[in-house]
N, CA, C and O atoms as a Maestro MAE file, in Angstrom:
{
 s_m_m2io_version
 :::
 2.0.0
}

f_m_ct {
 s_m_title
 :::
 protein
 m_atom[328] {
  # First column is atom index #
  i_m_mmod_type
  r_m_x_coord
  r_m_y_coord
  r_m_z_coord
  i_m_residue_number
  s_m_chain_name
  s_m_pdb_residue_name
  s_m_pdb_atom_name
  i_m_atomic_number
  :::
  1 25 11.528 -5.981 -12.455 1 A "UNK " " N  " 7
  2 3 11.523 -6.875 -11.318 1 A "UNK " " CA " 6
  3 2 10.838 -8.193 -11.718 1 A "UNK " " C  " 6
  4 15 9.855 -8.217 -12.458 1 A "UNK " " O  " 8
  5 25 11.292 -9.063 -11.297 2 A "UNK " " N  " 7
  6 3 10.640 -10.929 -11.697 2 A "UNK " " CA " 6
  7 2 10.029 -11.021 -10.731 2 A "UNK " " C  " 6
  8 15 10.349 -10.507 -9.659 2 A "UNK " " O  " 8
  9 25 8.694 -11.928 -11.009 3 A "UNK " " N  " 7
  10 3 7.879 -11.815 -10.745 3 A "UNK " " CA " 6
  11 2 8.153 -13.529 -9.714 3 A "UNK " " C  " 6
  12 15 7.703 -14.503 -10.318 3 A "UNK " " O  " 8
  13 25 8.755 -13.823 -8.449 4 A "UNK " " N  " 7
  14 3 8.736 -15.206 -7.798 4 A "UNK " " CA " 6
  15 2 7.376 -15.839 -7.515 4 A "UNK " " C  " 6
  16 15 6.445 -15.614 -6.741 4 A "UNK " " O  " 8
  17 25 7.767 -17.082 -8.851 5 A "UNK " " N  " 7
  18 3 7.020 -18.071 -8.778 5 A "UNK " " CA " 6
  19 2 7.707 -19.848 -8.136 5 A "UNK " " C  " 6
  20 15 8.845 -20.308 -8.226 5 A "UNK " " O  " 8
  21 25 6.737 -20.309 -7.662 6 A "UNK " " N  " 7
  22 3 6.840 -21.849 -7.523 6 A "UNK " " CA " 6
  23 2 5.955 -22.560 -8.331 6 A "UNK " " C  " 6
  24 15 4.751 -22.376 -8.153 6 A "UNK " " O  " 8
  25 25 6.267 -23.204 -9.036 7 A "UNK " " N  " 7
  26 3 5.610 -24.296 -10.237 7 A "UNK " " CA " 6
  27 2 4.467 -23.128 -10.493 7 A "UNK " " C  " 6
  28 15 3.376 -23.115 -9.922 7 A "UNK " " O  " 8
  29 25 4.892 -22.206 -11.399 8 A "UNK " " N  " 7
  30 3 4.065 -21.111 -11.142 8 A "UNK " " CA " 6
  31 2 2.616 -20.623 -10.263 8 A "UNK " " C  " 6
  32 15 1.476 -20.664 -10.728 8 A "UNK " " O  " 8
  33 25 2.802 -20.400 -9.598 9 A "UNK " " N  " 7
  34 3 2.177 -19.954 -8.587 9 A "UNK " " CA " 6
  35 2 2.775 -19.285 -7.407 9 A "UNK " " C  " 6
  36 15 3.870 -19.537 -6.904 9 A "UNK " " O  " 8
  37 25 2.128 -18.626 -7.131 10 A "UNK " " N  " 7
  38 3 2.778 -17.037 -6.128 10 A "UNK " " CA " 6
  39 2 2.874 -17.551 -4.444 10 A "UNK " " C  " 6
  40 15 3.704 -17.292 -3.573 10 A "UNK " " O  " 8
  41 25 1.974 -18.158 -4.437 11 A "UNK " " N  " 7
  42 3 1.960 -19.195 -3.179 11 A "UNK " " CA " 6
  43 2 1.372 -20.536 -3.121 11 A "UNK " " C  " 6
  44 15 0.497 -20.755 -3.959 11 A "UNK " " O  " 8
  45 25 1.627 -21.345 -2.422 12 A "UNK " " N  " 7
  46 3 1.479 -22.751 -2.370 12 A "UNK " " CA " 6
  47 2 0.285 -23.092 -1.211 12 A "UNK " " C  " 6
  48 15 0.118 -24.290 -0.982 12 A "UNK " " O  " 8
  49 25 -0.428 -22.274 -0.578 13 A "UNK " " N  " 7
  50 3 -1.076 -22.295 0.751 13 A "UNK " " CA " 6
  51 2 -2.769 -21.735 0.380 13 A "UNK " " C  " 6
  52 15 -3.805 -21.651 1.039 13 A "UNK " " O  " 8
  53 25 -2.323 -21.385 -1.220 14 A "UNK " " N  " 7
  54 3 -4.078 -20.947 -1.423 14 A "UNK " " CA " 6
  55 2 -4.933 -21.491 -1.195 14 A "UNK " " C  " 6
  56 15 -5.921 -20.942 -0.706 14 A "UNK " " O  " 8
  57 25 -4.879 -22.882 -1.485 15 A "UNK " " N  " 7
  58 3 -6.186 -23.552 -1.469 15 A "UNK " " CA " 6
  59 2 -6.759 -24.424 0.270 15 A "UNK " " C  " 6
  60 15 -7.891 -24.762 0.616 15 A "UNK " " O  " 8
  61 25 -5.093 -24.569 1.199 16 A "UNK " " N  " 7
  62 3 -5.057 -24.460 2.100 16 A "UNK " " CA " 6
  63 2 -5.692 -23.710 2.858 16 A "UNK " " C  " 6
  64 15 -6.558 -24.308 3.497 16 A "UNK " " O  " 8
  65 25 -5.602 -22.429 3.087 17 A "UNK " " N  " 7
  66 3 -5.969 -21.404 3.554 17 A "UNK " " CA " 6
  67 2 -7.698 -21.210 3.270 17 A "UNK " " C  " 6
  68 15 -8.493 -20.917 4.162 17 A "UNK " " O  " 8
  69 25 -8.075 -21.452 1.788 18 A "UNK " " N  " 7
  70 3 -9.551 -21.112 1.611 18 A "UNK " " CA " 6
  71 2 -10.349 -22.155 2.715 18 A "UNK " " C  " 6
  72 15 -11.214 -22.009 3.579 18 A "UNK " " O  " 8
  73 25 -9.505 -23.344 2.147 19 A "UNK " " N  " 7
  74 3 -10.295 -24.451 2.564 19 A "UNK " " CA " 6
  75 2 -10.762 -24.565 3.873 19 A "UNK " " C  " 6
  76 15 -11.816 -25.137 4.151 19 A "UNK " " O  " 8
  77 25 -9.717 -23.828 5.023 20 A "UNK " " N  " 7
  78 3 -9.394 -23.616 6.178 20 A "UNK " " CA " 6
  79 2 -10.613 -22.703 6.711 20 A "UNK " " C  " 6
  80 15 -11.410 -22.919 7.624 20 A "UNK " " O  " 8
  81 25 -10.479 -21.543 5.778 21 A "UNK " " N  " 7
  82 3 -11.928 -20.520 6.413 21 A "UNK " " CA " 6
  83 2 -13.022 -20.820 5.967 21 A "UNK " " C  " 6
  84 15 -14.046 -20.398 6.504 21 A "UNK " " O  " 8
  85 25 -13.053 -21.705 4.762 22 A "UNK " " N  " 7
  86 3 -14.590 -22.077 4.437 22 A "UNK " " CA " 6
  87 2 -15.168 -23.188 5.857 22 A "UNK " " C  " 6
  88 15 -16.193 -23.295 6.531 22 A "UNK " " O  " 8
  89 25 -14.136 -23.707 5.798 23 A "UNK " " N  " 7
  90 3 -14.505 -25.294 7.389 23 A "UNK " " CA " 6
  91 2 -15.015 -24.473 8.701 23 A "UNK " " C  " 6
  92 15 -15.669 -25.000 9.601 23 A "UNK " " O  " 8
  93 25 -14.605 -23.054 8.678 24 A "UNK " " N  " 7
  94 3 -15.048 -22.669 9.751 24 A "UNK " " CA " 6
  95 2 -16.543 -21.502 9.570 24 A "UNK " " C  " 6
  96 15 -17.370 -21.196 10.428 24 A "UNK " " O  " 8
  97 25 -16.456 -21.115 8.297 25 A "UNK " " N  " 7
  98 3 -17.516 -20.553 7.972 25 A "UNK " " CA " 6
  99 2 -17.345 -19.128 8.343 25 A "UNK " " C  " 6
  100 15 -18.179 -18.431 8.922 25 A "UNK " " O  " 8
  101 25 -16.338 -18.830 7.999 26 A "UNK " " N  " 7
  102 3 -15.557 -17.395 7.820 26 A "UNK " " CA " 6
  103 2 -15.489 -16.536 6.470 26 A "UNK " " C  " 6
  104 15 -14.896 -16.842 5.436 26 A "UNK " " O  " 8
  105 25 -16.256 -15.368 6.739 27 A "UNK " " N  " 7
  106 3 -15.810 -14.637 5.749 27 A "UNK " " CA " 6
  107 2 -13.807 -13.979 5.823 27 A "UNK " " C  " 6
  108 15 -12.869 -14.050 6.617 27 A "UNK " " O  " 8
  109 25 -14.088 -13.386 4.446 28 A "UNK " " N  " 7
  110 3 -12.848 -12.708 4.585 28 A "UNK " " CA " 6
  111 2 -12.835 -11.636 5.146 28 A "UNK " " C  " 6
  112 15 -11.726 -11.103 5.173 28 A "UNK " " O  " 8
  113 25 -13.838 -10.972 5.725 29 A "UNK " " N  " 7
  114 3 -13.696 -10.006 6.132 29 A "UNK " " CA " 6
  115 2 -13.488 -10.307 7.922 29 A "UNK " " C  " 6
  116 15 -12.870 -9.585 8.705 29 A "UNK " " O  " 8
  117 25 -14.110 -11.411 8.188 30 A "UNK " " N  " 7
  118 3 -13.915 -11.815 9.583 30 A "UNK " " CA " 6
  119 2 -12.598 -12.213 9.764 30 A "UNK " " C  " 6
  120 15 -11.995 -12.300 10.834 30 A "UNK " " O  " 8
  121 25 -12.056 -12.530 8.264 31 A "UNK " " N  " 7
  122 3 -10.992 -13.358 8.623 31 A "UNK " " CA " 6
  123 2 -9.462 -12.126 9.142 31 A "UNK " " C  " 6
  124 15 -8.426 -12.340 9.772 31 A "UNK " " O  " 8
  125 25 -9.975 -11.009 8.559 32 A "UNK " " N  " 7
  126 3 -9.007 -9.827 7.906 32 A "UNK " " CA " 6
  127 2 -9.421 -9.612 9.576 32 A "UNK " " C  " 6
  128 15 -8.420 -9.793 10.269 32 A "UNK " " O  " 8
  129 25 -10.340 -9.355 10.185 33 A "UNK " " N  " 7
  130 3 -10.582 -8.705 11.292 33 A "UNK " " CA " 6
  131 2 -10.064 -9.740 12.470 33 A "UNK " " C  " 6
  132 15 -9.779 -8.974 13.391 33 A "UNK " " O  " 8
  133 25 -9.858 -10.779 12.813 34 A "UNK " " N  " 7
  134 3 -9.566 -11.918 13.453 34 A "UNK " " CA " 6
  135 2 -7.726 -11.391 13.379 34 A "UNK " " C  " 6
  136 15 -7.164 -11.048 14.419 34 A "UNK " " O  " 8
  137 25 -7.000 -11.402 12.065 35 A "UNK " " N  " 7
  138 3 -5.870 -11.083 11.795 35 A "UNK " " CA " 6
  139 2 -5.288 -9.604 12.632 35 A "UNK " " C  " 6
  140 15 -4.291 -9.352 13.309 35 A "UNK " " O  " 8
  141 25 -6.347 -8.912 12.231 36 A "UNK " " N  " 7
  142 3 -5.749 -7.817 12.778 36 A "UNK " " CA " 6
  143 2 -5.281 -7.557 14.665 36 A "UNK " " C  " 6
  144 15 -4.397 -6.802 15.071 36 A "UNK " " O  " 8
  145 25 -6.139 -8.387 15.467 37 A "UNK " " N  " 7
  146 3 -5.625 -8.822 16.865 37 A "UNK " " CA " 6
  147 2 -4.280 -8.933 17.166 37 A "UNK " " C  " 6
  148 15 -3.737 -8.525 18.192 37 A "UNK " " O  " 8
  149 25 -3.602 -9.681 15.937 38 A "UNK " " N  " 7
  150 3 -2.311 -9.799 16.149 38 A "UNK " " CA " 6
  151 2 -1.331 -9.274 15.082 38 A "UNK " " C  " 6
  152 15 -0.346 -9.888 14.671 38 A "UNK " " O  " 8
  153 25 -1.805 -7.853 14.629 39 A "UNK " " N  " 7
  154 3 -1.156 -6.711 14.139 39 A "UNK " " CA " 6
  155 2 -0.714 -6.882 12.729 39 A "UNK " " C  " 6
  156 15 0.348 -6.379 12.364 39 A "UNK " " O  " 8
  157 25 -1.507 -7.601 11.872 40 A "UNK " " N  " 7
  158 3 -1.676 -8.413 10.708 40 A "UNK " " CA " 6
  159 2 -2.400 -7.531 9.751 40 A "UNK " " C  " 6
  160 15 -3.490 -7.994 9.417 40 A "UNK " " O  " 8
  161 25 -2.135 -6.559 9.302 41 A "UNK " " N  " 7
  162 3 -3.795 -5.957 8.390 41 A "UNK " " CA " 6
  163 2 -3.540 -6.134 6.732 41 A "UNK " " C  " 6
  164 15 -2.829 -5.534 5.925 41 A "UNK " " O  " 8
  165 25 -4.560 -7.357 6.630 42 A "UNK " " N  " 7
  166 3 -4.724 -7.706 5.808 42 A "UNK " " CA " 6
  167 2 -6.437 -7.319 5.035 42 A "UNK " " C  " 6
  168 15 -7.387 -7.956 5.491 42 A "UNK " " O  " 8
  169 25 -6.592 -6.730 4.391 43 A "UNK " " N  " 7
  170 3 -7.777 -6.131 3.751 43 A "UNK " " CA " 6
  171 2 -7.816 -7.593 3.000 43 A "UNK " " C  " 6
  172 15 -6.909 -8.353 2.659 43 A "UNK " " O  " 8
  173 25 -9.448 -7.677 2.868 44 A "UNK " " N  " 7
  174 3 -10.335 -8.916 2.276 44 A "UNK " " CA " 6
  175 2 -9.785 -8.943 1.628 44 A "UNK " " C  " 6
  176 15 -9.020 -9.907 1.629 44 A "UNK " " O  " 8
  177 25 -9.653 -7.827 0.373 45 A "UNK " " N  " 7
  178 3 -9.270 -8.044 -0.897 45 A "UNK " " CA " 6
  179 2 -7.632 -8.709 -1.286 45 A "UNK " " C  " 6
  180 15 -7.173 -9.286 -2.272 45 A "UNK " " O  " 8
  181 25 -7.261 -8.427 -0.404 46 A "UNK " " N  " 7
  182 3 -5.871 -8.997 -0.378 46 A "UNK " " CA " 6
  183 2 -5.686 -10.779 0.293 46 A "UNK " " C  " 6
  184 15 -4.776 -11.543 -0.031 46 A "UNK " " O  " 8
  185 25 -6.555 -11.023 1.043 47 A "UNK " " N  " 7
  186 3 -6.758 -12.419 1.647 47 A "UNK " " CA " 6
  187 2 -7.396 -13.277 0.256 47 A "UNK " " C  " 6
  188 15 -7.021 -14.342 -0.234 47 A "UNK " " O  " 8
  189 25 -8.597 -12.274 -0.184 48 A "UNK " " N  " 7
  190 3 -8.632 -12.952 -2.109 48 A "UNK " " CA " 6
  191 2 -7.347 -13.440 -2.971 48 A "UNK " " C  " 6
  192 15 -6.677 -14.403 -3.344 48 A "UNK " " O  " 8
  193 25 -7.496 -12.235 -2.997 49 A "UNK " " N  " 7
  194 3 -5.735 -12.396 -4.164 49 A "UNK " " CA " 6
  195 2 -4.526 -13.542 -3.139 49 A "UNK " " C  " 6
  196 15 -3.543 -14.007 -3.718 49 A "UNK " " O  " 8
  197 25 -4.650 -13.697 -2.423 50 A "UNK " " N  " 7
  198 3 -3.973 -14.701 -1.684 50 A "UNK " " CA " 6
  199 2 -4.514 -16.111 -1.992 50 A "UNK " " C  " 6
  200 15 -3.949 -16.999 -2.632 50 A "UNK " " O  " 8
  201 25 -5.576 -16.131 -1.479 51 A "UNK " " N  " 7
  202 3 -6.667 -17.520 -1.856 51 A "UNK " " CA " 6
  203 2 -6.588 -17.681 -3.381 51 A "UNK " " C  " 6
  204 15 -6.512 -18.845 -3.772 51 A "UNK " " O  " 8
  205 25 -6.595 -16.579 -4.435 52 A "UNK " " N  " 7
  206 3 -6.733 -16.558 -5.299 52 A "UNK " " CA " 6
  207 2 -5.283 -16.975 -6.397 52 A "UNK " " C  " 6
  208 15 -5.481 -17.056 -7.609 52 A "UNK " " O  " 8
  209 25 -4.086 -17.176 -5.901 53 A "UNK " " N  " 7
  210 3 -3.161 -17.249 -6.292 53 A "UNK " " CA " 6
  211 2 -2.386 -16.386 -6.587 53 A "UNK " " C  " 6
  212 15 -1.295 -16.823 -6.954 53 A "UNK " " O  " 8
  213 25 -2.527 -14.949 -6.580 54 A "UNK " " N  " 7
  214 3 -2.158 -13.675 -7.140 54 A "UNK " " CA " 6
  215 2 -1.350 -12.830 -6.286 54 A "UNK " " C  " 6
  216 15 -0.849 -11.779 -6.687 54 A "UNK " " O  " 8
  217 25 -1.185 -13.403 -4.795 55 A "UNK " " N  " 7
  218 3 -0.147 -12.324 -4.395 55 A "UNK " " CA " 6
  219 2 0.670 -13.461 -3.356 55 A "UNK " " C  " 6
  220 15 0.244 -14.554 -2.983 55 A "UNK " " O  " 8
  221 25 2.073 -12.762 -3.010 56 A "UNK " " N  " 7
  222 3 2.561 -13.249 -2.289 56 A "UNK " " CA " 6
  223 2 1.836 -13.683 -1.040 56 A "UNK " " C  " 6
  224 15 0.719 -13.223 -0.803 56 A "UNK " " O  " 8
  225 25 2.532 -14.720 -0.068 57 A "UNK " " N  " 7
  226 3 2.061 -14.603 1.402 57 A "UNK " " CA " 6
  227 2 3.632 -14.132 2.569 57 A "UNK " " C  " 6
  228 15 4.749 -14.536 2.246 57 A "UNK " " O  " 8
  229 25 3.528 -13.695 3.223 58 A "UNK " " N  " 7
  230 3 5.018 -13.190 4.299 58 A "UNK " " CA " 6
  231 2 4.857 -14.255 5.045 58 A "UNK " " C  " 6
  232 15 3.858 -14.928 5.298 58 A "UNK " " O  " 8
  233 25 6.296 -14.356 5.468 59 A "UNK " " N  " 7
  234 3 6.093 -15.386 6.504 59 A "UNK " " CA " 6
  235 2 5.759 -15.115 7.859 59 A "UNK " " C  " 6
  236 15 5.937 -15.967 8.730 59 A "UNK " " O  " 8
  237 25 5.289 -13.995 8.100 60 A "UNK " " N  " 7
  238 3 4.376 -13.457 9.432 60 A "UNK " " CA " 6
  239 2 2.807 -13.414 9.311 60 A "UNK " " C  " 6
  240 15 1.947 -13.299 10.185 60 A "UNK " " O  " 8
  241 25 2.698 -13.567 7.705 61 A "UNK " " N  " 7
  242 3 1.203 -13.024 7.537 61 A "UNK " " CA " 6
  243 2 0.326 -14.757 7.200 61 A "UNK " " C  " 6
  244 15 -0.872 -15.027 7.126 61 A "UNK " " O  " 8
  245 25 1.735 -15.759 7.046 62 A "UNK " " N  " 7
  246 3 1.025 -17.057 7.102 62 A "UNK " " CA " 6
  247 2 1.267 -17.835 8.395 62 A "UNK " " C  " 6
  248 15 0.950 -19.015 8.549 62 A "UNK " " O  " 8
  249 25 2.050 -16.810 9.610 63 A "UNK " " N  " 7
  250 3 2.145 -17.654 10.510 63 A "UNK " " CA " 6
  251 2 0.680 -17.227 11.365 63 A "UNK " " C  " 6
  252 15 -0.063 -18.075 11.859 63 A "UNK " " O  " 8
  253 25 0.385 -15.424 11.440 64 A "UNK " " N  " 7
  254 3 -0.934 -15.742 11.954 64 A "UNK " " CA " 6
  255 2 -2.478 -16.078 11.134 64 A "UNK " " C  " 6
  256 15 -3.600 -16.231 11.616 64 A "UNK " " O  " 8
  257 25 -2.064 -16.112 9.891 65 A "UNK " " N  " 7
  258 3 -3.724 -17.327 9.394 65 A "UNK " " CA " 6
  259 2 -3.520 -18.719 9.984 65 A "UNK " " C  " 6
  260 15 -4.426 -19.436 10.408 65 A "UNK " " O  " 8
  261 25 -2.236 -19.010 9.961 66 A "UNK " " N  " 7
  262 3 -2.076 -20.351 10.753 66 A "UNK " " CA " 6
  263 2 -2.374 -20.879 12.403 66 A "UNK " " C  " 6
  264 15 -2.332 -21.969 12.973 66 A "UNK " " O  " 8
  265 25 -2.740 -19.254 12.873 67 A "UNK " " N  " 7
  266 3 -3.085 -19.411 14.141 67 A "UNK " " CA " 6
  267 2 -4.895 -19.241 14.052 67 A "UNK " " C  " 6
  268 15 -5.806 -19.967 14.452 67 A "UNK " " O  " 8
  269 25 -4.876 -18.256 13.510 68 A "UNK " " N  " 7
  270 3 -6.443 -17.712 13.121 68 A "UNK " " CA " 6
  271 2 -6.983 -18.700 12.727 68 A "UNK " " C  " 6
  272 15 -8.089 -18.660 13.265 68 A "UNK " " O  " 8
  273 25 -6.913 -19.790 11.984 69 A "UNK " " N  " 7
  274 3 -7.297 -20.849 11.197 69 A "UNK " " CA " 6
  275 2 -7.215 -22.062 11.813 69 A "UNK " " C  " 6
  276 15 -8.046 -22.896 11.454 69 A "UNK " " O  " 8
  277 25 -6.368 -22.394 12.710 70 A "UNK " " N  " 7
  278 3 -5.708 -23.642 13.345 70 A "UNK " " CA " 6
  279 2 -5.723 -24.431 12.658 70 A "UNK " " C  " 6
  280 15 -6.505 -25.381 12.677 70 A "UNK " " O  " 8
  281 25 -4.359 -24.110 11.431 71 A "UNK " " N  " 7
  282 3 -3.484 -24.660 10.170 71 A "UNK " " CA " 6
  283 2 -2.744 -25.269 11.164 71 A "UNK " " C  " 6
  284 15 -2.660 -24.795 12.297 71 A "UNK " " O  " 8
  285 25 -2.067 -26.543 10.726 72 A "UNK " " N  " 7
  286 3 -0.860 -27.601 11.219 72 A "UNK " " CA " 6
  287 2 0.003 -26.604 9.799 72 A "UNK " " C  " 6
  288 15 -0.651 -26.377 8.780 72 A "UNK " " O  " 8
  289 25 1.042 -26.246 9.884 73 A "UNK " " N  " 7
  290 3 1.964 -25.860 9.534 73 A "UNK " " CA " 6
  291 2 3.003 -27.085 9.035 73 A "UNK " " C  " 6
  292 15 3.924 -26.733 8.298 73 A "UNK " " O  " 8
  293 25 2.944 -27.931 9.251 74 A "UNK " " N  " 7
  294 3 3.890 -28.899 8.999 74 A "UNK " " CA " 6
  295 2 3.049 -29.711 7.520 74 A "UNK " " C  " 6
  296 15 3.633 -30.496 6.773 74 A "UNK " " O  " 8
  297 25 1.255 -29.190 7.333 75 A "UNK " " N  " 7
  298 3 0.768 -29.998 6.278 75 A "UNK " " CA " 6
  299 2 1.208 -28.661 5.215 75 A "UNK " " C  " 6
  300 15 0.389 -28.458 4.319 75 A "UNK " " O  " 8
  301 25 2.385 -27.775 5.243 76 A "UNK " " N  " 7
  302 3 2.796 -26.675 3.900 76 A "UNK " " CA " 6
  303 2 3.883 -27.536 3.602 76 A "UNK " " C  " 6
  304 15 4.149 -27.163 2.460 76 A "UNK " " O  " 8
  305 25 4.770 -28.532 3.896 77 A "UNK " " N  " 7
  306 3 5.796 -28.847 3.738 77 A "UNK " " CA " 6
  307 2 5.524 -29.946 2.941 77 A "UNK " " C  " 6
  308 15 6.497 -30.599 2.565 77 A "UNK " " O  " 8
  309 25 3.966 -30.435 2.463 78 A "UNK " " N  " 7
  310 3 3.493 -31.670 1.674 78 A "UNK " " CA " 6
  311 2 2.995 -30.804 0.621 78 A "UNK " " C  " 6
  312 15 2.938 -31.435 -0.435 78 A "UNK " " O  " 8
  313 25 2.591 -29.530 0.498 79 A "UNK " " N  " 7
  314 3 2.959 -28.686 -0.514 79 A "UNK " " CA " 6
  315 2 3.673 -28.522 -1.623 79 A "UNK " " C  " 6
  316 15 3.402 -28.188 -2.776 79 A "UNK " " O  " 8
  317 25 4.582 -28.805 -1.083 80 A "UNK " " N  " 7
  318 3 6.281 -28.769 -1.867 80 A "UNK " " CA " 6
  319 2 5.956 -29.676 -2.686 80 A "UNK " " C  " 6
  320 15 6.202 -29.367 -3.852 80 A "UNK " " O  " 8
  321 25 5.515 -30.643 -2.543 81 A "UNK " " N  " 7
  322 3 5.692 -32.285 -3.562 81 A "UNK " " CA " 6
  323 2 4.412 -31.946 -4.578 81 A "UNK " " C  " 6
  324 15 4.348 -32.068 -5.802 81 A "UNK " " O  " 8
  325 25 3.681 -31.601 -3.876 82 A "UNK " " N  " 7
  326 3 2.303 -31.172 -5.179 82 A "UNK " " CA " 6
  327 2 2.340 -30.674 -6.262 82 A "UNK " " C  " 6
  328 15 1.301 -30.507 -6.901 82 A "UNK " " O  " 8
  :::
 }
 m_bond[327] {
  # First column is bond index #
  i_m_from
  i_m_to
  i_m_order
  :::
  1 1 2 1
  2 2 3 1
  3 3 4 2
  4 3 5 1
  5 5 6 1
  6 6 7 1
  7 7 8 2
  8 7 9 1
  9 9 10 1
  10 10 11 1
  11 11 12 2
  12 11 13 1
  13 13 14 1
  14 14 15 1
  15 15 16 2
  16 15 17 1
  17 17 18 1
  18 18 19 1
  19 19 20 2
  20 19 21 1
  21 21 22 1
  22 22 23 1
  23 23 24 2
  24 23 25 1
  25 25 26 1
  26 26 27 1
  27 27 28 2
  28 27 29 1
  29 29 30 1
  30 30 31 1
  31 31 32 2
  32 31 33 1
  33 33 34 1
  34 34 35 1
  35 35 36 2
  36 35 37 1
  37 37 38 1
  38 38 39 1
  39 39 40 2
  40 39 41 1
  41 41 42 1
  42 42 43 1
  43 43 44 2
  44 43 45 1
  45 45 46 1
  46 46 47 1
  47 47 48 2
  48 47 49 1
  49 49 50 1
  50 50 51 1
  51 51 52 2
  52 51 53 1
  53 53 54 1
  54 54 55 1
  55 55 56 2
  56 55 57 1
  57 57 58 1
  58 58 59 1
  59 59 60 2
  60 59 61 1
  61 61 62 1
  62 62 63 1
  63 63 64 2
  64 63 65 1
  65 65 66 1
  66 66 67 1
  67 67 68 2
  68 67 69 1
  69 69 70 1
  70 70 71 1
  71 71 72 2
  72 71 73 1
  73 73 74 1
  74 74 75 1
  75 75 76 2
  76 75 77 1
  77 77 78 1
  78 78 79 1
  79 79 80 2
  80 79 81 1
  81 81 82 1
  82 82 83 1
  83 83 84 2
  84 83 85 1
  85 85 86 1
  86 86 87 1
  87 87 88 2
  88 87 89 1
  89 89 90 1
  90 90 91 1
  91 91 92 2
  92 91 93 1
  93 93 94 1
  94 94 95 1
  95 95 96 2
  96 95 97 1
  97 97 98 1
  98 98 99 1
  99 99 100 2
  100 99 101 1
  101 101 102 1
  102 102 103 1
  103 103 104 2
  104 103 105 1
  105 105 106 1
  106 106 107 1
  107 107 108 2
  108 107 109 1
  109 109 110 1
  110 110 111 1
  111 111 112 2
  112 111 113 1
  113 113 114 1
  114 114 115 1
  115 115 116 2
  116 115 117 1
  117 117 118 1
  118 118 119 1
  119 119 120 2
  120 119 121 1
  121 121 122 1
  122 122 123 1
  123 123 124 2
  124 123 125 1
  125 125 126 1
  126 126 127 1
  127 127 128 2
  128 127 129 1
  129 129 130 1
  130 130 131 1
  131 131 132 2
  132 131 133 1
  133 133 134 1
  134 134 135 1
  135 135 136 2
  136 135 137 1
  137 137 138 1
  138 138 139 1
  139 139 140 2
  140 139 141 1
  141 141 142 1
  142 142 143 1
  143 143 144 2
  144 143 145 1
  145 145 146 1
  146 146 147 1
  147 147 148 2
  148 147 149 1
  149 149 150 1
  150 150 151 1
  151 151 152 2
  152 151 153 1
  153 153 154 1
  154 154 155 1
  155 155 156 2
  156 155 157 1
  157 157 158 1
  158 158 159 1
  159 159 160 2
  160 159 161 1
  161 161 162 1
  162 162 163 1
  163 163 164 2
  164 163 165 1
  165 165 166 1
  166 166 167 1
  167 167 168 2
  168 167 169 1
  169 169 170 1
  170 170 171 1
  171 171 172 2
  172 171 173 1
  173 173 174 1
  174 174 175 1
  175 175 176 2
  176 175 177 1
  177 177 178 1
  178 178 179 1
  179 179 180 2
  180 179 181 1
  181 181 182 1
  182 182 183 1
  183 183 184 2
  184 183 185 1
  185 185 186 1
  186 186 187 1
  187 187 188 2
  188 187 189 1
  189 189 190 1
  190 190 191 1
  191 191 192 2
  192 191 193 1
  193 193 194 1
  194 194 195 1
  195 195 196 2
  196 195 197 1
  197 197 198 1
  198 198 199 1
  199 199 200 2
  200 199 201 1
  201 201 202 1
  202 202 203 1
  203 203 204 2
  204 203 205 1
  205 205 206 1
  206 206 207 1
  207 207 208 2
  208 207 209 1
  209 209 210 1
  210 210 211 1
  211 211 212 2
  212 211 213 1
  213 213 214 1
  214 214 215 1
  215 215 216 2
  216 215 217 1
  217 217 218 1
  218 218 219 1
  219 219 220 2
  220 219 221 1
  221 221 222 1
  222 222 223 1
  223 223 224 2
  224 223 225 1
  225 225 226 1
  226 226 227 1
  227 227 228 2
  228 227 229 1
  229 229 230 1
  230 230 231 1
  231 231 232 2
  232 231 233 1
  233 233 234 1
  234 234 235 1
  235 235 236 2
  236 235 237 1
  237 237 238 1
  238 238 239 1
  239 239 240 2
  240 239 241 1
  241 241 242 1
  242 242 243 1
  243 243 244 2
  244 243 245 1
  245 245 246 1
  246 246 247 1
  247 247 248 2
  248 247 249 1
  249 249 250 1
  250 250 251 1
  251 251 252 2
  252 251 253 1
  253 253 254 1
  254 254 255 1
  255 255 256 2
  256 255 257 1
  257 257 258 1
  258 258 259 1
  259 259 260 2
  260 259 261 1
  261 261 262 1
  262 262 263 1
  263 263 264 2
  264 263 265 1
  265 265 266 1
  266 266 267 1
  267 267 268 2
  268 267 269 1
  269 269 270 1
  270 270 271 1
  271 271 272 2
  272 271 273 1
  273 273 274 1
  274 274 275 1
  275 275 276 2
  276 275 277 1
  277 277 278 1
  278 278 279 1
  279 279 280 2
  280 279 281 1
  281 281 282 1
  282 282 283 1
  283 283 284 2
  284 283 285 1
  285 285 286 1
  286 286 287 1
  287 287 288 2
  288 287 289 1
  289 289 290 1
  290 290 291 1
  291 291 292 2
  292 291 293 1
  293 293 294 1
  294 294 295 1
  295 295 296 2
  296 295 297 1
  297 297 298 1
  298 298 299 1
  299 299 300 2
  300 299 301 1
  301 301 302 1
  302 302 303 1
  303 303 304 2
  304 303 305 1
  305 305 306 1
  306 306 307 1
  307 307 308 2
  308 307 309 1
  309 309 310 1
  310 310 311 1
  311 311 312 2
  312 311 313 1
  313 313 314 1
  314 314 315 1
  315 315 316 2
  316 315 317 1
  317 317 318 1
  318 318 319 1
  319 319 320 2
  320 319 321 1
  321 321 322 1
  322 322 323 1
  323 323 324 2
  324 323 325 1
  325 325 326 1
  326 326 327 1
  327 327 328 2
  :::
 }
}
């Protein structure tokens, strides 16, 4: 199985996303627990490897960090050009 990359990297929203829970002063574990409200279970360790570049993101599992976080969704599409 191949391994889908973009300009290699597994997702484009890592540093997005960290940057997002550090501004609010969120662990990952708050963050994993915040997620799970809206049927999301994402274990810390996996919100790492996300932040971290190493695993995919779904497009359900970045629409609620995007709520959890209050991400503008429209700043992933300036992503693309990076």
């Amino acid at each position: 199985m191949k391994i889908k990359r973009f300009n290699d990297k597994r997702n484009i929203v890592a540093e997005l996303i960290t940057d997002a829970r550090e501004k609010k002063n969120m662990s990952r574990v708050e963050l994993s627990q915040k997620l799970e409200l809206y049927g999301i279970y994402l274990h810390r360790n996996e919100i790492y490897r996300i932040e971290n570049n190493l695993a995919l993101v779904k497009d359900f599992e970045l629409a609620a960090l995007a709520k959890v976080l209050d991400l503008d969704l429209n700043k992933i599409k300036d992503l693309i050009d990076s």
